[in-house]
DOPA-258334 format. One line per 2 residues: their letters; for each residue x, y, z of N, C-alpha, C. Coordinates in steps of 0.001 Angstrom, whole numbers, plus 500000, padded with zeros to 6 digits. Each point is the difference from the previous one (the first is absolute). Layout:
a	X Y Z X Y Z X Y Z ~ ...
//
This chain:
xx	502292 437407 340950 499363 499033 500892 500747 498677 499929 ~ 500075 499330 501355 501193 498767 499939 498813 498974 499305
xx	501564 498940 499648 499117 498909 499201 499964 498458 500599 ~ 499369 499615 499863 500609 498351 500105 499898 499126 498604
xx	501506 500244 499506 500285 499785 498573 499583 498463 499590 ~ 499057 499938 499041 500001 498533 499100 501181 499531 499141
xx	499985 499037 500261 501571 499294 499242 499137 500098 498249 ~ 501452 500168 499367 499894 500164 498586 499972 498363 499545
xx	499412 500208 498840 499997 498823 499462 500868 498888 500275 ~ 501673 500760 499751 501132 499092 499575 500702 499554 500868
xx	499150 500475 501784 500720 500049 501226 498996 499270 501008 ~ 498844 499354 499213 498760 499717 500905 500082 498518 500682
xx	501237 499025 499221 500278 498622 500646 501014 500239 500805 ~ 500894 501444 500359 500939 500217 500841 499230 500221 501107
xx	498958 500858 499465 499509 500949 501295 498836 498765 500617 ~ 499961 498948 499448 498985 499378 501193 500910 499000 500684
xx	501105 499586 499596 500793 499646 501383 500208 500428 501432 ~ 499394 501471 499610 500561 500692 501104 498783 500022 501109
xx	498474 498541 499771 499592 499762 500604 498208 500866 500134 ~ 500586 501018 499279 498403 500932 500529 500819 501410 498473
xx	499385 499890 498928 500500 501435 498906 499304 500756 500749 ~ 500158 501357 499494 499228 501535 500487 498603 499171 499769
xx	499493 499787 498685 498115 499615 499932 499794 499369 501133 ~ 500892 498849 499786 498798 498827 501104 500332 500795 501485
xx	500756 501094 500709 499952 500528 501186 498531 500660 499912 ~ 499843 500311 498941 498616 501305 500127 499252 499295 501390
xx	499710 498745 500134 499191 499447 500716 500497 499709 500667 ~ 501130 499771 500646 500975 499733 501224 499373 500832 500894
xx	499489 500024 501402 499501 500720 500713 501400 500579 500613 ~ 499488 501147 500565 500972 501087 500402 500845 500857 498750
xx	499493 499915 499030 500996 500355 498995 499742 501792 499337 ~ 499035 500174 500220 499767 501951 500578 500754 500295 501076
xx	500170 499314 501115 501015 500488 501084 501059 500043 499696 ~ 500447 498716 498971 501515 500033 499891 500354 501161 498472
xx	498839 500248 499472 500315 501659 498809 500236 500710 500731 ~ 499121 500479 501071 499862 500805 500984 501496 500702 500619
xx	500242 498694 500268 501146 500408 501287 501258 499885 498969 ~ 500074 499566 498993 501161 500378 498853 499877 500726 499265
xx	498829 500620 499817 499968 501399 499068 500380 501344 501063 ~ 499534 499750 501333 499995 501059 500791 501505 500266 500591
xx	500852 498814 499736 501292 499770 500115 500683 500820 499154 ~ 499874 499067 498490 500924 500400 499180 500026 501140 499298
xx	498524 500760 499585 500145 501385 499168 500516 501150 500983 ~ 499956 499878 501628 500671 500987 500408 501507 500139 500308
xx	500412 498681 499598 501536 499288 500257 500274 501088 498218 ~ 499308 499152 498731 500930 500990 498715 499752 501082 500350
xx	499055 500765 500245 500045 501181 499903 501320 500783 500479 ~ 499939 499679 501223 500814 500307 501358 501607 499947 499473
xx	500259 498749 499026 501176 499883 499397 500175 500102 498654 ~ 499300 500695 499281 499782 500002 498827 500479 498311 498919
xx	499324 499119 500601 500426 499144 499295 498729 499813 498987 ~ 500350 499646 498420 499293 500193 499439 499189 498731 499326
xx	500427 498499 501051 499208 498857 499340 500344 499158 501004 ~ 499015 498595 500642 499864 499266 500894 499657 498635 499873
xx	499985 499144 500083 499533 499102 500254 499937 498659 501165 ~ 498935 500267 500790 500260 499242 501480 499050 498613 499777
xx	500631 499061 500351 499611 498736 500457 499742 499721 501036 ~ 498785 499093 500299 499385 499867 501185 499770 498464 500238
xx	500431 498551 501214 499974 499313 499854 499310 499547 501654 ~ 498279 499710 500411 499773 499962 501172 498860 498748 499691
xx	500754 499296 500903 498789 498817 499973 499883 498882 498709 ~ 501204 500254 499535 500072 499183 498661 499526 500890 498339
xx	499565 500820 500418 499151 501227 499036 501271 500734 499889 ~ 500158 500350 498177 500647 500398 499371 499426 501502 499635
xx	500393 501426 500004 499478 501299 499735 501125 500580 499039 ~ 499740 500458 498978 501159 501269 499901 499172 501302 499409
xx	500549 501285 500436 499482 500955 499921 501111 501277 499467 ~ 499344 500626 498687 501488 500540 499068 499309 501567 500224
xx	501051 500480 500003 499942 501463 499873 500920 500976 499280 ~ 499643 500902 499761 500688 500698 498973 500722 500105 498248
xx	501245 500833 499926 500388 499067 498524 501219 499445 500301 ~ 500460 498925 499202 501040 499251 500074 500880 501035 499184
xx	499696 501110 498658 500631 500545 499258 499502 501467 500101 ~ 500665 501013 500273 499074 501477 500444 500272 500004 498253
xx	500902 500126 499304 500653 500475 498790 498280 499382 498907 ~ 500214 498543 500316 498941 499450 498832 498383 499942 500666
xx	500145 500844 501269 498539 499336 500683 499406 498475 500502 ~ 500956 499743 499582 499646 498160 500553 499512 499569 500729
xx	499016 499726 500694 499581 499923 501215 500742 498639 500441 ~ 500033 499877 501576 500583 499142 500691 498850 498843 499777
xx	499982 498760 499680 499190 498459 499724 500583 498865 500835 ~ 499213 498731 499596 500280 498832 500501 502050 499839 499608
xx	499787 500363 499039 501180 498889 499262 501283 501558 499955 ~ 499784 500429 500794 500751 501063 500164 501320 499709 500769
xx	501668 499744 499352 501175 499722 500858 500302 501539 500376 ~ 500705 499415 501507 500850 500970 501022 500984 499435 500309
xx	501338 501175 499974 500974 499127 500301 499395 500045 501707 ~ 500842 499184 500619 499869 499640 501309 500745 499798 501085
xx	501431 500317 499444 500989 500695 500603 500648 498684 500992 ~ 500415 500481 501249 500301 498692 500566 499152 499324 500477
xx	498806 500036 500340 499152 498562 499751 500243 499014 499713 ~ 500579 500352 498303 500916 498821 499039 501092 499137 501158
xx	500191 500223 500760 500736 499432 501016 499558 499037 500793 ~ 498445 499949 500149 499409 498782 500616 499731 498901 499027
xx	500238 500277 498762 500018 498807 498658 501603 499738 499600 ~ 500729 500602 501020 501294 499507 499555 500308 499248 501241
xx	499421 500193 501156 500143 499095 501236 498968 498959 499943 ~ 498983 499911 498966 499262 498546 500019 501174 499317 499249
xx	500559 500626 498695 500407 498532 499237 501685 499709 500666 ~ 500392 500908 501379 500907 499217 500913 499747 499016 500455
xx	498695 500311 501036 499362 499132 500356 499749 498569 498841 ~ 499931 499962 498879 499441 498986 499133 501232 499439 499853
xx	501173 500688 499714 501115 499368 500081 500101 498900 501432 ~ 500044 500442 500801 500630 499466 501348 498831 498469 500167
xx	498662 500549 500132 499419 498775 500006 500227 498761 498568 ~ 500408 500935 499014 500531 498468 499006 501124 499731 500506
xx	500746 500569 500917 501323 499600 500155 501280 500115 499419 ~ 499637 501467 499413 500790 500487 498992 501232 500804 500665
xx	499441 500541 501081 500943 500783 500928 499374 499705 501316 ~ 501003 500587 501083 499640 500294 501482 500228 501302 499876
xx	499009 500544 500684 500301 501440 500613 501272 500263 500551 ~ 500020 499057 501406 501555 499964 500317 501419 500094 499282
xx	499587 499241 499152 501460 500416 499078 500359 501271 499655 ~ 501847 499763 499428 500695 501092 500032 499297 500894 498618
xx	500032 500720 499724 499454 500761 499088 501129 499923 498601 ~ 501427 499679 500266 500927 499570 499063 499778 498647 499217
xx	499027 499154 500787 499921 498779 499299 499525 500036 498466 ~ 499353 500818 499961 498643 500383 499126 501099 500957 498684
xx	500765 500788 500055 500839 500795 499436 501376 499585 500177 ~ 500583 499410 499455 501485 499450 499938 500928 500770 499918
xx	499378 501472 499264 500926 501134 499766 500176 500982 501612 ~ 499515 499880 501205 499762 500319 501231 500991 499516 500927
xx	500275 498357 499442 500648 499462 500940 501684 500593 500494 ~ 499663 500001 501328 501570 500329 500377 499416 502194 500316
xx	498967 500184 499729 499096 501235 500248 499489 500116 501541 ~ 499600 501002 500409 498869 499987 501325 499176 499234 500041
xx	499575 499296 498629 499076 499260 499658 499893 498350 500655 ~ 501094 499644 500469 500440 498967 500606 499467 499937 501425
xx	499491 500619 500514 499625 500381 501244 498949 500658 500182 ~ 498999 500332 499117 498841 500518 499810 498769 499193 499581
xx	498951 499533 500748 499389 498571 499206 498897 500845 499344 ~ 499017 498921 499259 498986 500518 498876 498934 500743 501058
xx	500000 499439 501061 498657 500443 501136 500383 501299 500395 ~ 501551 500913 500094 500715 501429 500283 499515 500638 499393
xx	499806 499519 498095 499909 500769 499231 498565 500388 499439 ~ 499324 499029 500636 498289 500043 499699 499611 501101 501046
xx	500402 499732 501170 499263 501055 501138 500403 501571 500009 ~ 501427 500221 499496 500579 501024 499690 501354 500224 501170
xx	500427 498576 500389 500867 500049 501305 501359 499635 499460 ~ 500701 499980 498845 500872 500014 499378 501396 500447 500649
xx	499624 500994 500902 501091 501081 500631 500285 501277 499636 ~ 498760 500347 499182 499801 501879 499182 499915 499983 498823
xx	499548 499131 499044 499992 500427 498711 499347 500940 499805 ~ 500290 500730 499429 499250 501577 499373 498361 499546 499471
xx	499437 501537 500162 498715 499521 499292 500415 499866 498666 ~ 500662 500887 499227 500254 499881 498295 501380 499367 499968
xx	499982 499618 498566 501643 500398 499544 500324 500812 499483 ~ 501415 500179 500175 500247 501321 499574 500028 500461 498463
xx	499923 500788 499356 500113 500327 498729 500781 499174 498824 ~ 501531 499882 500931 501084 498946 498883 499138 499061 499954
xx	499473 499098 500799 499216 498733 499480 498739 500298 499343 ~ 500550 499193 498654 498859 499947 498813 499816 498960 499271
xx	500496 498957 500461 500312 498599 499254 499994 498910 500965 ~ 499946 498713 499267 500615 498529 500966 501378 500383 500809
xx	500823 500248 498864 501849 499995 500361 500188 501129 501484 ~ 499115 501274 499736 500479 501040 500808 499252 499592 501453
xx	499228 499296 499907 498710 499700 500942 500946 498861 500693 ~ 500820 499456 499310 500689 498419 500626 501224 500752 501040
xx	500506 500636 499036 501199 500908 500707 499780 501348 500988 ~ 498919 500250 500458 498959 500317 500760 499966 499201 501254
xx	499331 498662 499394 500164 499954 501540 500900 499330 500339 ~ 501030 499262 499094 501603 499732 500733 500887 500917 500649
xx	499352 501354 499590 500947 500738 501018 499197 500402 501075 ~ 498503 499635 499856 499796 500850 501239 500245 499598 501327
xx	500137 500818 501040 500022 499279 501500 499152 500448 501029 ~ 499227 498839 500675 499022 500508 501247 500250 501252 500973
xx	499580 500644 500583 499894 500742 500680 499526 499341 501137 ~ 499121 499140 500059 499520 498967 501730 500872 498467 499375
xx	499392 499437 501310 500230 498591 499444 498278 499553 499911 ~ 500241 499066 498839 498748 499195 499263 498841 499818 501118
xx	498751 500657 499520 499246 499038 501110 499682 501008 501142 ~ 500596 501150 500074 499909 500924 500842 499379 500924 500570
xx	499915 500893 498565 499450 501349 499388 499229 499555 499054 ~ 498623 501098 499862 499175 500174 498807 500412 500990 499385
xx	500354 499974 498522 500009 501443 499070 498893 499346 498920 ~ 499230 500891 499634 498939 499912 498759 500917 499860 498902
xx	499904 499135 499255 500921 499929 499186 499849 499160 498403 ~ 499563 501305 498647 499847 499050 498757 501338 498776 499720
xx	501167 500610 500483 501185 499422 499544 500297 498297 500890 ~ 499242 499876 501179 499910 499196 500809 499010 498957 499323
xx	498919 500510 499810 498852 498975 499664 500125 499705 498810 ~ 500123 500724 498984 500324 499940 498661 501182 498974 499644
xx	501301 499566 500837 500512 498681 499584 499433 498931 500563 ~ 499001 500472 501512 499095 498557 500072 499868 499241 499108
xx	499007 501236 499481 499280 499295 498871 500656 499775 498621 ~ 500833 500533 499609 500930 499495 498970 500839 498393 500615
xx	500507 499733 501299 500158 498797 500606 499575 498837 499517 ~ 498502 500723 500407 498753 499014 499958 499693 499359 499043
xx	500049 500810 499052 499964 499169 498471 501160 499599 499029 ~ 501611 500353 500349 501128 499049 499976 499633 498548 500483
xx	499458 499675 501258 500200 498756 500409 498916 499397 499807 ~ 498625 500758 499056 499481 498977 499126 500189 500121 498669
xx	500967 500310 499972 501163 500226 497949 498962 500394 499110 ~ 498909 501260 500308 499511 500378 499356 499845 501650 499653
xx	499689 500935 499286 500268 501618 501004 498885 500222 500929 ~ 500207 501118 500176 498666 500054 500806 499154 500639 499811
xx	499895 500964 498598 498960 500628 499314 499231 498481 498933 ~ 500966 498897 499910 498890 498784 499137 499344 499630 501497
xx	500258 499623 500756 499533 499534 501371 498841 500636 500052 ~ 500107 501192 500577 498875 500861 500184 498791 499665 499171
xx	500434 500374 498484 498701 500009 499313 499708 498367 499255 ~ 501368 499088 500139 499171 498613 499758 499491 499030 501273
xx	500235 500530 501020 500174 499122 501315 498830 500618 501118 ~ 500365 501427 500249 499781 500550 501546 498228 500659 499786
xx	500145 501032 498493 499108 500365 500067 498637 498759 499234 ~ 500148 498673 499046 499186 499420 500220 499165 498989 500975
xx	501363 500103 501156 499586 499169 501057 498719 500722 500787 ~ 500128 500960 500007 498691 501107 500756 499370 500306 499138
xx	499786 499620 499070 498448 500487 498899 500187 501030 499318 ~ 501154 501146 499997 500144 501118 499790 500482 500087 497971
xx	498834 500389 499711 499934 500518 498563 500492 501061 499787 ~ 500312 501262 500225 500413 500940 499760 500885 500802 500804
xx	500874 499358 500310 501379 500162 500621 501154 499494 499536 ~ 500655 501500 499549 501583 499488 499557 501216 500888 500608
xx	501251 499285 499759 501592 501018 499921 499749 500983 499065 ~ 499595 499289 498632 500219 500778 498888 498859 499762 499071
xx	499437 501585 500334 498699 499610 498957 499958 500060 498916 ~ 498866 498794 499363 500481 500100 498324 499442 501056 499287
xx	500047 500103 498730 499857 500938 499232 498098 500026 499944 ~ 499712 498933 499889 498836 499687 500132 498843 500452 501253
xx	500878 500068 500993 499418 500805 501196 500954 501817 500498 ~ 500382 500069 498707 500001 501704 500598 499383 500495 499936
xx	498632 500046 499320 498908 501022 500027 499291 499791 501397 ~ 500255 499229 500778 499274 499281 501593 501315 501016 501093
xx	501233 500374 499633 500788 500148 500790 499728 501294 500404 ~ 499734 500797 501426 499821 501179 500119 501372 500991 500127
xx	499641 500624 499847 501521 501024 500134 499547 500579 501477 ~ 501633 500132 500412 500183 500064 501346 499759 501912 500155
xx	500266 500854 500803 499868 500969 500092 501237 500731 501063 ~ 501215 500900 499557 501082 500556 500699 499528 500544 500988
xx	500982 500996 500735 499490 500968 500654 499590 501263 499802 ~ 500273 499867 498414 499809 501473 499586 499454 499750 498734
xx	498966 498895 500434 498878 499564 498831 500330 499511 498969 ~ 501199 499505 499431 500332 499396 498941 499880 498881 499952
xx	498813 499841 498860 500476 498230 499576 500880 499103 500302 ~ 500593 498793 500400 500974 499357 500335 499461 498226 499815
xx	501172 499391 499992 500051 498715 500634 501226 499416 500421 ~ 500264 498813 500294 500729 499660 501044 501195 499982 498759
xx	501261 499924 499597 501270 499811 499449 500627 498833 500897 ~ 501039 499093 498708 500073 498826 499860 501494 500827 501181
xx	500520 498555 501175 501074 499856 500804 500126 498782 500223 ~ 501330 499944 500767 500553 498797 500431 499624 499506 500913
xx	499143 498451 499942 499335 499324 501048 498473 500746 500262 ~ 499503 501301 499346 498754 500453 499755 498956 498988 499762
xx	499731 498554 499508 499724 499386 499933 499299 498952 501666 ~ 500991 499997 500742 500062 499702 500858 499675 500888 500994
xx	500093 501033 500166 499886 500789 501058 498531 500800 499698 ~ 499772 500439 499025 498551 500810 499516 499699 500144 498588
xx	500077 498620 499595 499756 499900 498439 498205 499566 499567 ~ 499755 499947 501221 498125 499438 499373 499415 500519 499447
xx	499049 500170 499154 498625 500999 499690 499056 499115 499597 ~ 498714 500168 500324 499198 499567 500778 498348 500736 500146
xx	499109 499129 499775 498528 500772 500157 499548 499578 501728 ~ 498766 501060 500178 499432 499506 501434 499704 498457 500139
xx	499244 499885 498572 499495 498801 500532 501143 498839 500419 ~ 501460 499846 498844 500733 499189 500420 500595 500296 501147
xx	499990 500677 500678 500685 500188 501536 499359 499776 501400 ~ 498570 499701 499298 498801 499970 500803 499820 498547 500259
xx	500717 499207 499012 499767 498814 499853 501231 499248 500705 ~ 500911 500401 499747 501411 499784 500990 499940 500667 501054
xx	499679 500260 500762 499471 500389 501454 498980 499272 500312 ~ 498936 499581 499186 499176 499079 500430 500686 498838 500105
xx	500643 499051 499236 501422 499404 499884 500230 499882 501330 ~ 500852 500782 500284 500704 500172 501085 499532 499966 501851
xx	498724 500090 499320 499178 499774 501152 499445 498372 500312 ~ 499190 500025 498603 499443 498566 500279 500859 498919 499285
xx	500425 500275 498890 501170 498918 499315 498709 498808 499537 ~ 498803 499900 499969 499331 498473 499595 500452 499712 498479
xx	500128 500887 499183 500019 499769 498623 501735 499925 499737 ~ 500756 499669 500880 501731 500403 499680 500214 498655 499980
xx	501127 499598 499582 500219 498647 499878 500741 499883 501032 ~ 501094 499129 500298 500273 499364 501604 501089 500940 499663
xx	500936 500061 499345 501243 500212 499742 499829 501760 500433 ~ 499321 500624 499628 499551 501536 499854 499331 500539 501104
xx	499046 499007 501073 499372 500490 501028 501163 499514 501008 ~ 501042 499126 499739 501067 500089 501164 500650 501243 499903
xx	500581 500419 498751 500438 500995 499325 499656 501176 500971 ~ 498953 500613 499642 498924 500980 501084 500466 499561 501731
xx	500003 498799 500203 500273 500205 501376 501487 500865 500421 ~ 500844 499162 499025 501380 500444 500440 500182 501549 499818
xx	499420 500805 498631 499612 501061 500136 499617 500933 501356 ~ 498840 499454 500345 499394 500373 501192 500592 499745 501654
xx	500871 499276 499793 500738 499586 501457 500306 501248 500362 ~ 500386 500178 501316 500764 501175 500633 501364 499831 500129
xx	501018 500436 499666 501600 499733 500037 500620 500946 500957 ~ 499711 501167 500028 500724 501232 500864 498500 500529 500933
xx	500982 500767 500472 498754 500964 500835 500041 500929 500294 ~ 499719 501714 499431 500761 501003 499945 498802 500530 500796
xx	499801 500702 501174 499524 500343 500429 498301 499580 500175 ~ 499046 500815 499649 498553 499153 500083 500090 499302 498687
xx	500344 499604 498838 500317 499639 499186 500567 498983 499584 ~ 499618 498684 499531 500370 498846 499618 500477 499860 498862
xx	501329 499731 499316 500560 500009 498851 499865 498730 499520 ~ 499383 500049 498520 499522 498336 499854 501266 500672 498555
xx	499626 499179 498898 500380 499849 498566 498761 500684 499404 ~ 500826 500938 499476 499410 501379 499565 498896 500923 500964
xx	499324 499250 500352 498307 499847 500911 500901 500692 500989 ~ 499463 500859 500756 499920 500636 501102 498830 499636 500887
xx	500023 499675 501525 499005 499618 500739 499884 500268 501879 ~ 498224 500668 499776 500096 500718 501990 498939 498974 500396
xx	500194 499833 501124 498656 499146 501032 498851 501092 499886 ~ 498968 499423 499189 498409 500210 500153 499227 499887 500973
xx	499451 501032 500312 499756 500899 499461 501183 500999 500433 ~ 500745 501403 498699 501018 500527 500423 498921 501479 499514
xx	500666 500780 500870 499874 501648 499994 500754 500566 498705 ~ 499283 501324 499410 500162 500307 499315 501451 500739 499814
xx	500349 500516 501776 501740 500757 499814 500638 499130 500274 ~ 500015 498065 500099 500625 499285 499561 500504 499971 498468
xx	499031 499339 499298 499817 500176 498707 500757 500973 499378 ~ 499701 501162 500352 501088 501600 499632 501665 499741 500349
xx	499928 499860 500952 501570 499408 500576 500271 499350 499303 ~ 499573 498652 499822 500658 498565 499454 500233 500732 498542
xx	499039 500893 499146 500507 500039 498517 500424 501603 499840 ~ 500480 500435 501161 500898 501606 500087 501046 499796 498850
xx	500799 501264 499711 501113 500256 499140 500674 499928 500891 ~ 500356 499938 501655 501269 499730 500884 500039 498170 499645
xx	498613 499258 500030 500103 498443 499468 501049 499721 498901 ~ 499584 500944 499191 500637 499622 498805 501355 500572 499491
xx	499868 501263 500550 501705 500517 499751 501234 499453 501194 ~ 499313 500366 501050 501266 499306 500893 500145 498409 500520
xx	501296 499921 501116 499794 498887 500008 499542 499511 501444 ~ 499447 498727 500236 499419 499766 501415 500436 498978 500660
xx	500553 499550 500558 500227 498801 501103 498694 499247 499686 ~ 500475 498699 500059 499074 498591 499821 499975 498861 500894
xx	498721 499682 499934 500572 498511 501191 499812 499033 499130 ~ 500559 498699 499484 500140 499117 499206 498720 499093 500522
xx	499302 499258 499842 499029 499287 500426 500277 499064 500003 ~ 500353 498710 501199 500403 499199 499720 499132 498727 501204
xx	499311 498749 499214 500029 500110 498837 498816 500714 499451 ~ 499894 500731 498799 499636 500762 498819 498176 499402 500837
xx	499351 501722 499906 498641 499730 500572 499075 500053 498620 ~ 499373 498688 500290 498782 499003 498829 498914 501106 499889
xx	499428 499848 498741 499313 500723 499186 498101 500113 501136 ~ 499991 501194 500414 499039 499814 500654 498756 500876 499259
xx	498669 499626 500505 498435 501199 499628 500407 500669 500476 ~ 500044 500365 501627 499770 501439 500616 501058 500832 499467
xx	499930 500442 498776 500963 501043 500104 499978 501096 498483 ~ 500358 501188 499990 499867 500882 498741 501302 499728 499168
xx	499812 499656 499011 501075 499659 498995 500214 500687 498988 ~ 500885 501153 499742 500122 500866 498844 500950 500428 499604
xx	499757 501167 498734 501508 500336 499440 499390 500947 499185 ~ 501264 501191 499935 499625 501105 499189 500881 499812 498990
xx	499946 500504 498903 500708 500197 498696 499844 501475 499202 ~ 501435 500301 499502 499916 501130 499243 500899 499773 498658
xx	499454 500962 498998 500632 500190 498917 500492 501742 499999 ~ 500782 500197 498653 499679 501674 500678 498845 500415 499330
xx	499044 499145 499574 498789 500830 499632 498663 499251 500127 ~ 500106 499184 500885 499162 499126 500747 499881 499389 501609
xx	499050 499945 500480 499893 499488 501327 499012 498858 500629 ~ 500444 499269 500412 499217 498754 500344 500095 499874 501848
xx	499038 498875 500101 499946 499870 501426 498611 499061 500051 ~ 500693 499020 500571 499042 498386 500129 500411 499915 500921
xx	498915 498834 500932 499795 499555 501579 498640 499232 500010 ~ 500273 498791 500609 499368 499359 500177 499487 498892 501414
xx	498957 500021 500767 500356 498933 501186 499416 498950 499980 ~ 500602 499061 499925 499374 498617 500057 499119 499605 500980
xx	499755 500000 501111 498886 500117 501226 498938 500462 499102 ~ 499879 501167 499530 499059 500843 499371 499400 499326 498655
xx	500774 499703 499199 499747 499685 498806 499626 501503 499317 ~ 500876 500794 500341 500091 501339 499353 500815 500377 499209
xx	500166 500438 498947 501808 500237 499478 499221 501534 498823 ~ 500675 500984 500000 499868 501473 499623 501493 499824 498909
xx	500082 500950 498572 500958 500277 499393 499155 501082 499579 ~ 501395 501280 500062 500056 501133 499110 501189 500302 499321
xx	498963 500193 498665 501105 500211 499262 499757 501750 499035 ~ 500870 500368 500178 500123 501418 499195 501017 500411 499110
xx	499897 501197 498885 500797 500389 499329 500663 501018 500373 ~ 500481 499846 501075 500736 501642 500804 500335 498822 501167
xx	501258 500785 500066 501071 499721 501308 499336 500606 500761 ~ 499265 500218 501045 499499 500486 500872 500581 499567 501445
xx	499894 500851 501195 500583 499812 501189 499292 498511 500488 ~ 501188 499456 501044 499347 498557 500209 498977 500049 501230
xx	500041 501570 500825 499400 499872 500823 498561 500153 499755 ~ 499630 500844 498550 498357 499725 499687 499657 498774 499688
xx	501019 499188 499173 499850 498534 499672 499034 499492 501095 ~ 501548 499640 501144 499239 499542 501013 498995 500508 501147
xx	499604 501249 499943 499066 500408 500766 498673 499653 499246 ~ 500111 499915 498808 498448 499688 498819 499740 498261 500252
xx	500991 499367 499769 499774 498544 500350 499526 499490 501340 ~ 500620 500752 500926 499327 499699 501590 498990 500467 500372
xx	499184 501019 498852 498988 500431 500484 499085 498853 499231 ~ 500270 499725 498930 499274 498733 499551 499576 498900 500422
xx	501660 499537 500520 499897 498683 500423 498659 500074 501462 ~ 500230 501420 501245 499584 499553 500942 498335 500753 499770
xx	499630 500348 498627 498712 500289 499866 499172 498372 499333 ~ 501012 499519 499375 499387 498262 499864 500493 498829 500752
xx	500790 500491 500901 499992 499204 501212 499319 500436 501360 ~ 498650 499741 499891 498900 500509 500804 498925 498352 500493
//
């Protein structure tokens, strides 16, 4: 039977930031509808995919929900809890395009700039002709989704991309791309001379309230960390790579993701520097079909159809490449519209969306890579059963 989990002791001044804990919802009116329509969601979604642990966040009207299912550990029985981390795959990508964004509004960088400025070892590279805004959207000129095997280090990763060469010109083409976004965000935190795994966890994640979100979890929170699940049921978690950090290094409970989407929506509790941050995030830069390419954030005009939604986060999205229209100038952070992003590990699957008009924002998070099209067919049935 689903729950609406009480925060543990050691998590109960995290969990009331988030405006409304599981207790004080008991009395939130509508809040049987919203078990209702997420239990009736999600136990036929694991079943269906054998995923064997859940945890969905629910953010409507300022009211904070999370609702856990299953085990985080089949091996130890663990059940899935509040304080339960998932990795979160590229998600981690919309916390590497806020602290761009945090850069640019301190004035640390322009987007515009060459992407060599930032890496000295580049210069006289493709890199000279490629700005930081190419490499955030994924318009670079083809960077691969991975790197290839030889790269396993700084040195091989540098000499990587000094040899590599575009396939479009900058600005052009979309390719989905870790190797693209991943020096964003390594960029990003060169030109505030700090890395960007201290950033993250001294900078990005206390600016949003977020207690239990890290790169690298400590020793102290592995018994909270769930194990991911293969395809052929094996235990797993994510293994350490180059720029992994940047591209899908987060892990992360419902509630903290619930709270950065709320964030991201309303921003009252962000400081100036961090809710500009979020805008630049949220801008529109390209425009790939029904699909608005912001920094990390993906975004459709609200209300959008569900074989939109399917389209915009297809495996043709993400494996091939698409013609772009550059936005110029760059379209301002608007309500009417669905704002999301899927993430994978190979033994985890995520998928958050949120609309500001609404004051709605949905995260799932699971221990199984599961197809993205149940992802998003389970979230749209959510969103448009509490957008009524």
């Amino acid at each position: 039977m689903m729950k609406v989990s009480l925060p543990k002791r050691g998590i109960l001044a995290a969990a009331l930031l988030l405006g409304s804990t599981a207790a004080e919802a008991a009395d939130h009116p509508g809040q049987a509808d919203i078990k209702r329509i997420v239990d009736q969601t999600i136990r036929p979604l694991m079943r269906e995919n054998k995923v064997p642990g859940m945890a969905v966040g629910i953010t409507v009207g300022g009211k904070a929900y999370v609702f856990n299912y299953g085990l985080a550990s089949k091996e130890s029985k663990r059940k899935v809890d509040d304080e339960t981390l998932f990795e979160i795959g590229s998600v981690s990508k919309t916390f590497t395009a806020t602290l761009a964004g945090y850069a640019q509004v301190n004035g640390a960088l322009a987007l515009s700039d060459k992407a060599s400025k930032y890496l000295p070892a580049l210069a006289g590279s493709s890199f000279d002709t490629i700005s930081l805004l190419d490499l955030g959207v994924y318009a670079a000129g083809g960077l691969p989704l991975q790197f290839p095997g030889n790269v396993t280090d700084q040195a091989t990763m540098i000499a990587y991309y000094r040899n590599w060469q575009p396939a479009y010109a900058p600005g052009t083409h979309r390719l989905y791309s870790n190797v693209s976004i991943g020096l964003f965000g390594y960029l990003a935190a060169q030109s505030l001379g700090q890395s960007f795994d201290d950033l993250m966890a001294r900078k990005v994640f206390p600016a949003f309230g977020l207690t239990h979100s890290y790169i690298h979890v400590p020793q102290a929170k592995m018994a909270s960390y769930a194990y991911g699940y293969s395809k052929d049921g094996k235990p797993i978690r994510v293994r350490p790579g180059v720029l992994d950090s940047e591209a899908y290094g987060v892990k992360t409970t419902a509630a903290d993701m619930i709270r950065f989407l709320d964030a991201n929506m309303n921003g009252g509790k962000l400081d100036d520097s961090f809710r500009r941050a979020v805008a630049v995030a949220q801008t529109g830069y390209d425009q790939v079909g029904d699909m608005t390419q912001g920094l990390g954030w993906e975004m459709y005009d609200y209300p959008v159809t569900l074989d939109r939604l399917l389209a915009g986060n297809s495996s043709d999205m993400v494996l091939k490449p698409h013609e772009v229209t550059r936005l110029s100038p760059p379209l301002p952070p608007r309500k009417d519209v669905l704002i999301n992003k899927t993430g994978s590990t190979n033994g985890f699957g995520t998928y958050v969306a949120f609309v500001p008009a609404k004051d709605i924002g949905i995260v799932l998070l699971a221990n199984r890579n599961y197809p993205t099209p149940a992802r998003v067919t389970a979230l749209y049935r959510i969103l448009t059963a509490l957008d009524k």
